[in-house]
N, C-alpha and C positions, 0 to 999 in steps of 0.2 A: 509503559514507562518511557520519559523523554529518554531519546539515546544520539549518540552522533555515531553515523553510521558511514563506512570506508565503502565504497564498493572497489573488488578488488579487479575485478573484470570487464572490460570492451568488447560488446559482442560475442562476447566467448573466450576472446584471449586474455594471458594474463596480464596484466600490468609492471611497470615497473613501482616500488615504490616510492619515489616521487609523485608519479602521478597519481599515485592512492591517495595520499595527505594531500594532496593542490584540490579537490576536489569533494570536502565533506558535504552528507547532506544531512539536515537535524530535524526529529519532529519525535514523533510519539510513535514507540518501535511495537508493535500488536502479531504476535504469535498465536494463531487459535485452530482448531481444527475444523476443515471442512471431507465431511466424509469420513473419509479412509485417510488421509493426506492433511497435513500441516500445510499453512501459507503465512507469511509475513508477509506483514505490510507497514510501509513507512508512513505514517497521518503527519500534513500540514498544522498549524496551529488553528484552523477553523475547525480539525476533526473530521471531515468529511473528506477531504482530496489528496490522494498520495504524493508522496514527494519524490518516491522513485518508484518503477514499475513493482508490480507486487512481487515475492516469493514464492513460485509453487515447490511441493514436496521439499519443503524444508527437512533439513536434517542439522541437527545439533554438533558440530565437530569439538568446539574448545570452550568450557567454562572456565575461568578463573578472575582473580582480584581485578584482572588488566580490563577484562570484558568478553564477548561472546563471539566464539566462528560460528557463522549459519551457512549452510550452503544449499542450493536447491536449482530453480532454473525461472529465470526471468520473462516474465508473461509480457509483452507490452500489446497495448490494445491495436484492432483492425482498424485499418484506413478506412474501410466502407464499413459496411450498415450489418455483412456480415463475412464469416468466417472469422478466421484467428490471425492475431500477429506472429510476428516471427517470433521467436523462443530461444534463448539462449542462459549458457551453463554461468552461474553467478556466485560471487561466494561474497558476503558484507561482514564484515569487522566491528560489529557495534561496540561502542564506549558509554557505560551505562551512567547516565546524570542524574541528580532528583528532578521532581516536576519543575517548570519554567512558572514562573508567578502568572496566571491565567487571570485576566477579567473573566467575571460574569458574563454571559451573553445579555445581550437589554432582552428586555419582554419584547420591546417591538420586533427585534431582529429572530427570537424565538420563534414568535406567532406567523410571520413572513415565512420562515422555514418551517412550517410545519403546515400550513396552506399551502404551499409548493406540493408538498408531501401527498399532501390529501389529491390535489387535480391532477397530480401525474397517477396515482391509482384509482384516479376514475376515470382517465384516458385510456388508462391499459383494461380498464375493465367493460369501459364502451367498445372501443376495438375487438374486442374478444367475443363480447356479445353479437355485434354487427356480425362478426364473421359465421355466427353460429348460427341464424336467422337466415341465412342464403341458403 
């Protein structure tokens, strides 16, 4: 569901609220389960690219008319190729809107992305293979 979402926290600290409203971020708010553990995630209007880092172990603190407290801990992605980024404590303030009037995706723009789709898992499936042949 589109939502405009507050993040209440920097790093871990809290904010004041001023600078909670000087800073909305808006897209399509997705709560689903991985595992054992909830993750939120904020989608751009392509659908595909988040617009603030994701939410691990989400937990539900406030429902009502106004909109939703989520709070959990903020994943942002590694600089290199691997391990993890830093990790800090997050709490967002969604304000829940109807859908934003969406175009259709064109078919050309469809078919482009779903070719992408296909050679990136034939690269990981080449790679995988190569490795298993040594």
């Amino acid at each position: 569901m589109f939502a405009i979402v507050y993040r209440c926290r920097r790093e871990g600290l809290l904010l004041d609220r001023q600078s909670i409203q000087a800073d909305p971020a808006r897209g399509e708010l997705r709560v689903q389960r991985k595992g054992m553990k909830r993750i939120a995630v904020l989608l751009g209007p392509d659908g595909a690219h988040y617009v603030v880092p994701l939410l691990d172990k989400v937990r539900l603190l406030v429902l009502n008319d106004q909109g939703v407290l989520l709070s959990g801990y903020e994943l942002h992605p590694p600089r290199g190729s691997k391990g993890n980024g830093p990790i800090y404590p997050q709490t967002w303030w969604c304000v829940m809107r109807g859908l934003p009037a969406r175009s259709e995706p064109l078919p050309a723009e469809a078919r482009a992305r779903e070719r992408e789709r296909q050679a990136q898992e034939i690269g990981r499936t080449m790679s995988s293979h190569y490795a298993r042949r040594r």
